[in-house]
C-alpha positions as CSV (number, residue, x, y, z in Angstrom):
1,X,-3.5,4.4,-13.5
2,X,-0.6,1.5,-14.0
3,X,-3.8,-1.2,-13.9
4,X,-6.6,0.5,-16.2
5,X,-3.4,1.5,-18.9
6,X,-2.7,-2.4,-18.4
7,X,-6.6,-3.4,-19.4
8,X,-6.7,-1.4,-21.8
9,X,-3.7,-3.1,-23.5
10,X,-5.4,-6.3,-23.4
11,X,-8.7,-5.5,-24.7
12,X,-6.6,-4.1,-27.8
13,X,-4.4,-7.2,-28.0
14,X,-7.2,-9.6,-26.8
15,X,-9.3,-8.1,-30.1
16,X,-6.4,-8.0,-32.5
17,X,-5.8,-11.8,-32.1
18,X,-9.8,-12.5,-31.9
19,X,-9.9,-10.7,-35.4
20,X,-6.7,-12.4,-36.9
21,X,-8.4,-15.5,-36.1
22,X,-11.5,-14.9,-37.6
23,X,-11.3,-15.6,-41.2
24,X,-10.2,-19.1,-39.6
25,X,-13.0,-20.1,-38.2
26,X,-16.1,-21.7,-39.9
27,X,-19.2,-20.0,-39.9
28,X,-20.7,-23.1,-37.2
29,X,-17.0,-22.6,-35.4
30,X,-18.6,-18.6,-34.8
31,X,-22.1,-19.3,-34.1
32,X,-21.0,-21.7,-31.1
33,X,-19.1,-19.0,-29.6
34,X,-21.5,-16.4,-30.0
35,X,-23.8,-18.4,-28.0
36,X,-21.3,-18.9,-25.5
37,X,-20.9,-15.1,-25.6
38,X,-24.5,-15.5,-24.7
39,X,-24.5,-18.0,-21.7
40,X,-21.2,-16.4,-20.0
41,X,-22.8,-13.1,-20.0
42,X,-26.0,-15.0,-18.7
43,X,-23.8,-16.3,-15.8
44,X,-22.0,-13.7,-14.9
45,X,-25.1,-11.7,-14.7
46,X,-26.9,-13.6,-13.0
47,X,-23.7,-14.2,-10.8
48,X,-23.7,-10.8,-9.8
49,X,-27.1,-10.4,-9.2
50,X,-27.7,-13.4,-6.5
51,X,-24.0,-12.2,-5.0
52,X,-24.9,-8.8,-4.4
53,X,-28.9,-9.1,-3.9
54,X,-29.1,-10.5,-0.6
55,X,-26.1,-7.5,1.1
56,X,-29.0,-4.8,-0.8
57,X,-29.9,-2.6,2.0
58,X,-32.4,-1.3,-0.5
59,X,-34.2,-4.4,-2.4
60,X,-36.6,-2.4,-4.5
61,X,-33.5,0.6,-5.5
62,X,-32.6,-1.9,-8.2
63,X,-36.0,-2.2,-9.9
64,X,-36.5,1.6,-9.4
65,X,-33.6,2.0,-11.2
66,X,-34.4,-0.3,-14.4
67,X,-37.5,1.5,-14.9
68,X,-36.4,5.5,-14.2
69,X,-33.0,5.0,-16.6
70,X,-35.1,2.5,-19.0
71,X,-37.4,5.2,-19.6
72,X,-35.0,8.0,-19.5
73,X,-32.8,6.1,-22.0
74,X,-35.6,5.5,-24.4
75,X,-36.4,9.0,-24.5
76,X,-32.9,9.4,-25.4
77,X,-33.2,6.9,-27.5
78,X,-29.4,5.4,-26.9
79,X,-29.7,2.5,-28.4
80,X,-30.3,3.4,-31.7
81,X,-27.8,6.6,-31.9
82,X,-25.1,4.2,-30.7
83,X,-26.1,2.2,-33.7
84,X,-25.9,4.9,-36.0
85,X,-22.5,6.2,-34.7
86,X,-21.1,2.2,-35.5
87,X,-22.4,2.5,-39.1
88,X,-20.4,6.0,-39.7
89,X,-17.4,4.1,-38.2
90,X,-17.6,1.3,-41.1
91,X,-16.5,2.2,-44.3
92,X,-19.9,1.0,-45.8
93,X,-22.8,2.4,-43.5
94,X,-25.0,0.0,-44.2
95,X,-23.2,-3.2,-44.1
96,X,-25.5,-6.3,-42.6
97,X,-23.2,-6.5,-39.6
98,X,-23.4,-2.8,-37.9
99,X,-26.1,-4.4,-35.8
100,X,-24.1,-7.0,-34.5
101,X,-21.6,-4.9,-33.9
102,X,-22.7,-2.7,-31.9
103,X,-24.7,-5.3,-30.2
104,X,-21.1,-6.6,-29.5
105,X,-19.8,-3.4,-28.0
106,X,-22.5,-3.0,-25.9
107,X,-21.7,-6.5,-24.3
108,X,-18.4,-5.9,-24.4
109,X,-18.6,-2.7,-22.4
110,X,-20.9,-3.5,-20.1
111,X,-18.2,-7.0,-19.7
112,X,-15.3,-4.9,-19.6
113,X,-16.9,-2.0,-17.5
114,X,-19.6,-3.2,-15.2
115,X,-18.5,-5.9,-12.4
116,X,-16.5,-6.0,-9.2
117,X,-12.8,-6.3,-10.2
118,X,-13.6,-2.9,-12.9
119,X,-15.1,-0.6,-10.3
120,X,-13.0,-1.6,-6.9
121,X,-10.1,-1.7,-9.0
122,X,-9.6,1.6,-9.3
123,X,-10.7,2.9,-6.0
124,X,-7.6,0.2,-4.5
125,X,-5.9,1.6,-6.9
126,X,-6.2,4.9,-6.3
127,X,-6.3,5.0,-2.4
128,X,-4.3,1.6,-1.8
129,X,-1.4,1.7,-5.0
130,X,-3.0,-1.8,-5.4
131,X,-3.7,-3.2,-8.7
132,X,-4.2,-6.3,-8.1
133,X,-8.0,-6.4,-8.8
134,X,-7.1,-4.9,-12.2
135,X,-4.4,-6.8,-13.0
136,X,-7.1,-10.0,-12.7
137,X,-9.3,-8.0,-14.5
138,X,-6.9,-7.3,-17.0
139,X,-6.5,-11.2,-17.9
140,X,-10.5,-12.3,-18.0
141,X,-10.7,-9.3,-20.4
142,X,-7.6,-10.5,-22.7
143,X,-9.4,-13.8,-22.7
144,X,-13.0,-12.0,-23.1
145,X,-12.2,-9.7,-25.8
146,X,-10.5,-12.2,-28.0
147,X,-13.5,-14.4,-28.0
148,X,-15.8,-11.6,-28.8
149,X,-13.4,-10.4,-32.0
150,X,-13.3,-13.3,-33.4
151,X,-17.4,-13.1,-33.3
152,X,-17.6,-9.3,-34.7
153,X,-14.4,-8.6,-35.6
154,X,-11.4,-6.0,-34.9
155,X,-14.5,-3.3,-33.9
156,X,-14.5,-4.6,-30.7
157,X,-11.3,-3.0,-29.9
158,X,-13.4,0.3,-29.7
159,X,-14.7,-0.6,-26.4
160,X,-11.0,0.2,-24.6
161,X,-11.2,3.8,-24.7
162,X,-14.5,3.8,-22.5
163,X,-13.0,1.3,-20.3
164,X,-10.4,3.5,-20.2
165,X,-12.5,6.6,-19.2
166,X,-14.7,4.4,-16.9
167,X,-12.0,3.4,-14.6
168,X,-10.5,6.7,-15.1
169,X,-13.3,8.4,-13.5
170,X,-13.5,6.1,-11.1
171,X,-10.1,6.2,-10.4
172,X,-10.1,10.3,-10.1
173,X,-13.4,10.2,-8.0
174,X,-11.7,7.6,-5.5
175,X,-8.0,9.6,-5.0
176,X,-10.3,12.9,-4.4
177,X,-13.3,12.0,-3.4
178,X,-12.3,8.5,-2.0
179,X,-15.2,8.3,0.7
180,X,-17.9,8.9,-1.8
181,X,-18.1,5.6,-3.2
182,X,-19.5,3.6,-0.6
183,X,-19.7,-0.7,-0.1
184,X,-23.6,0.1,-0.2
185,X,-23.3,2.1,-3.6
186,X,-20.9,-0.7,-5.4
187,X,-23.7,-3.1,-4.1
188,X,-26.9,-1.6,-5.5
189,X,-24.7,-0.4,-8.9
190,X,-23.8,-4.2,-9.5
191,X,-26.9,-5.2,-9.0
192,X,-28.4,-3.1,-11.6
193,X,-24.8,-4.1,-14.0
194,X,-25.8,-7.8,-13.5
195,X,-29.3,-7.4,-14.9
196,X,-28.1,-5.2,-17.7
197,X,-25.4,-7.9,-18.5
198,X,-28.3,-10.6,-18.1
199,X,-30.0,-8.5,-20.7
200,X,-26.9,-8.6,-23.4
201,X,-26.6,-12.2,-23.4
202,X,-30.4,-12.7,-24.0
203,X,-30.0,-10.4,-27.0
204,X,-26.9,-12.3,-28.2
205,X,-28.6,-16.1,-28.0
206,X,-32.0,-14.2,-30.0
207,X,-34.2,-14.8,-27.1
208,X,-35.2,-11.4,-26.3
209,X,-33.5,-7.8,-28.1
210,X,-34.2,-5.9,-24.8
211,X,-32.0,-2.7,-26.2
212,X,-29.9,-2.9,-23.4
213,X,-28.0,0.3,-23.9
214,X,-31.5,2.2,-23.3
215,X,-31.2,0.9,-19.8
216,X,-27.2,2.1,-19.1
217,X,-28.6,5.7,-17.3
218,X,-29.9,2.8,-14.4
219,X,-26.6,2.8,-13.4
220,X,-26.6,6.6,-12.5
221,X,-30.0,6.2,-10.4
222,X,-28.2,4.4,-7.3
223,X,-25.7,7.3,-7.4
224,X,-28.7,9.7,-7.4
225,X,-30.1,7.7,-4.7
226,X,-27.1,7.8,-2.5
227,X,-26.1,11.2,-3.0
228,X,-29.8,12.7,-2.1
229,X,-29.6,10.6,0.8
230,X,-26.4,12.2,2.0
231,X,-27.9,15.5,1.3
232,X,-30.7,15.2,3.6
233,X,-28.4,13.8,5.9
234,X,-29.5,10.6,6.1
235,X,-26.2,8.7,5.2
């Protein structure tokens, strides 16, 4: 757990200088980083995607997935609980920035959580005492987090505590179960991530609000997919 503990220390620290530096930025200083925000989650979502498209042994899994965890998170209706749970977190419910907020944290967690070096990380981790992957991690998320405090502030530190249970999980799933998580499953889940992290930075440059966090259940649906397969012993 030497790695994730690591990440998780500079998310916090990567979020404390991003708000320190806040109040020292002018307002056009802050705008041209959100929409950098915007473009490098563009990239690396679209990075991922055209990466990890052409290994899919399953090229339609991905848009199956969108639509079955789309509709089962509007149903839920994620994306505006999470909302409401960032305005109970402010001091002043209502403040004009809860929506930007928590539109950061989304980004941020999907940033932090949903890639390569955050999900093999662990599992070398785990079965390898290698943290190399989330030692590399560690520093793009320093560098990421700051950037995305200085935009909505010292809030953004809340994403390290579900980075820290993400890569938990994925940690305690690989040292136990370490033949579950399969090249085929990490290819099909970052698929999905990549679209979903697509989606975040179209919401941060105003082009299109797609309520990404309505989608997060897509990323169970390859997992579903995988394990009914092994059930019915196709795997």
């Amino acid at each position: 757990m030497l790695g994730t503990i690591v990440n998780v220390c500079t998310i916090v620290t990567g979020s404390m200088v991003g708000s320190a530096l806040k109040t020292r930025i002018n307002p056009a200083c802050q705008k041209v980083m959100y929409n950098a925000m915007g473009l490098a989650s563009l990239a690396l979502g679209l990075n991922a995607v055209c990466k990890y498209m052409p290994q899919s042994q399953y090229p339609i899994l991905f848009i199956l997935s969108l639509s079955i965890g789309g509709l089962l998170g509007t149903v839920i209706d994620l994306d505006a609980r999470f909302k409401r749970l960032v305005d109970k977190m402010k001091k002043q419910p209502r403040q004009d920035d809860a929506p930007r907020l928590a539109q950061g944290l989304s980004t941020g967690i999907l940033l932090y959580c949903i890639g390569t070096l955050s999900i093999l990380g662990p599992i070398n981790s785990a079965l390898l005492g290698d943290h190399t992957f989330l030692f590399t991690n560690a520093t793009l998320d320093l560098v990421t987090s700051a950037v995305l405090a200085a935009t909505y502030g010292i809030g953004m530190a809340l994403a390290a505590p579900v980075l820290f249970c993400w890569q938990g999980s994925i940690y305690c799933i690989a040292l136990y179960c370490g033949n579950i998580i399969s090249p085929a499953l990490l290819c099909e889940m970052s698929i999905v991530g990549g679209v979903l992290i697509c989606a975040s930075g179209l919401a941060i440059l105003d082009i299109k609000d797609c309520k990404t966090l309505n989608f997060l259940p897509s990323l169970l649906v390859p997992v579903a997919f995988f394990l009914l397969r092994a059930l019915l012993g196709l795997a």
